[in-house]
Residue, then its C-alpha position, 0 to 999 in steps of 0.5 A: x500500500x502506498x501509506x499507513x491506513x490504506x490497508x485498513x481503509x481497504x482490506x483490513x476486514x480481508x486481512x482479520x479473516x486470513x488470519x484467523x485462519x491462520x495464514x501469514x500476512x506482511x504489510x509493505x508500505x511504500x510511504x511513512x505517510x508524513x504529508x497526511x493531516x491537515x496540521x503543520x505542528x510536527x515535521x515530516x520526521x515525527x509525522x513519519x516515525x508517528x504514522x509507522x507507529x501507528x501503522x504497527x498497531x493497526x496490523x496487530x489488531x487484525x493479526x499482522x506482526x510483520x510490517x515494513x516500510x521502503x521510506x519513498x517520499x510521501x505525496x510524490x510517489x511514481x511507478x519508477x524502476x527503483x520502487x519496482x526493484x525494491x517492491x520486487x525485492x520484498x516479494x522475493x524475501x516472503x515468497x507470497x501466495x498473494x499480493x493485494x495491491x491498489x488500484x493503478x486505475x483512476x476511479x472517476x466515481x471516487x476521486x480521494x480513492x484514487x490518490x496519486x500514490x495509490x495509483x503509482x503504488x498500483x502500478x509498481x507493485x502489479x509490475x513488480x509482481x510481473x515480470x520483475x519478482x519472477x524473471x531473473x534478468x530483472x533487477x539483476x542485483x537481486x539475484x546476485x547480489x542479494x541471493x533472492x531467487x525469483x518468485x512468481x505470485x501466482x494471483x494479484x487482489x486489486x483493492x475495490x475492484x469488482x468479482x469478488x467479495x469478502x464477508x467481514x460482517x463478523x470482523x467488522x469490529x476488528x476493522x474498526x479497531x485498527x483503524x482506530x489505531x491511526x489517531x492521526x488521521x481519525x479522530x473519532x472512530x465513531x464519526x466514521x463508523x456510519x459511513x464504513x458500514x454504508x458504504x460496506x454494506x453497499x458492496x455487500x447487498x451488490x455481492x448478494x449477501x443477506x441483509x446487514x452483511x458488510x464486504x470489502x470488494x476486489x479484482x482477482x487475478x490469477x497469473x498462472 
């Protein structure tokens, strides 16, 4: 993901329901997330090392202890060959079943979703995954200069997208709890807890679950 919260904003519900079943998550975040809030009384170097904190509190609370940080410049995010390399490099060292990613696409219907950094970080980890993480001549220095073998992902979650649909009815409570953990950013978790069970409770009743279910949506693709 591109900053802190946008896992929780996203998939976090996805995130509980993994694992409590017992697989193995790892957050990567592109950014420190130090150009979010609208106040100017810390520097860019407390909001980072803030936001960092924050974020690891976050991912206990749906179960992920494993979170790292790549420290691109938050706000001027772009798809470079260094920030594939180094997303690259992560997929490499966990050697992952899958990856869940932002969309790269515009979303005309929901401009804040469709931040700048979410959509370079979209467009960085989807080529990251293919080719760069599963072809040995990419980033040549990750095979011999690190001893990472290449890694081919066998599927991409796209945050959003349409086809599937995850139930987080019954850990909707978690969700919440690590959103709430980025004090920074959210105030009062109640003053968004309306709005996150609207707009789930939206994609639930277009995935056909029963009524008062909640969902988080993705675009699955397999690559094979």
């Amino acid at each position: 993901m591109a900053h802190p919260d946008d896992a929780d904003f996203s998939c976090a519900g996805t995130v509980a329901l993994w694992t409590r079943a017992g697989a193995e998550v790892v957050y990567l975040m592109v950014t420190d997330g130090e150009a979010g809030g609208d106040e100017l009384t810390m520097d860019s170097v407390e909001i980072g090392a803030m936001r960092r904190e924050e974020q690891r509190r976050a991912a206990a609370e749906v179960g992920v202890d494993d979170v790292r940080f790549l420290g691109y410049p938050d706000g001027r995010l772009v798809p470079t060959l260094d920030l594939r390399r180094d997303i690259a490099r992560v997929i490499r060292q966990v050697r992952p079943e899958r990856v869940v990613i932002p969309s790269p696409e515009r979303d005309w219907d929901s401009i804040p979703a469709s931040h700048p950094d979410h959509m370079a970080a979209g467009e960085a980890a989807i080529n990251a995954v293919f080719p760069d993480a599963r072809n040995p001549h990419a980033h040549r220095e990750l095979l011999l200069e690190e001893g990472l073998k290449p890694w081919p992902v066998p599927e991409v979650w796209v945050v959003g997208g349409p086809g599937h649909h995850t139930d987080i009815t019954d850990v909707f409570d978690r969700k919440l709890a690590a959103l709430a953990a980025h004090e920074s950013q959210i105030g009062d978790i109640g003053e968004i807890e309306p709005m996150l069970r609207k707009w789930m409770g939206i994609t639930a009743v277009e995935a056909g679950m029963p009524e008062g279910s909640l969902a988080e949506s993705f675009r699955v693709a397999r690559i094979g």
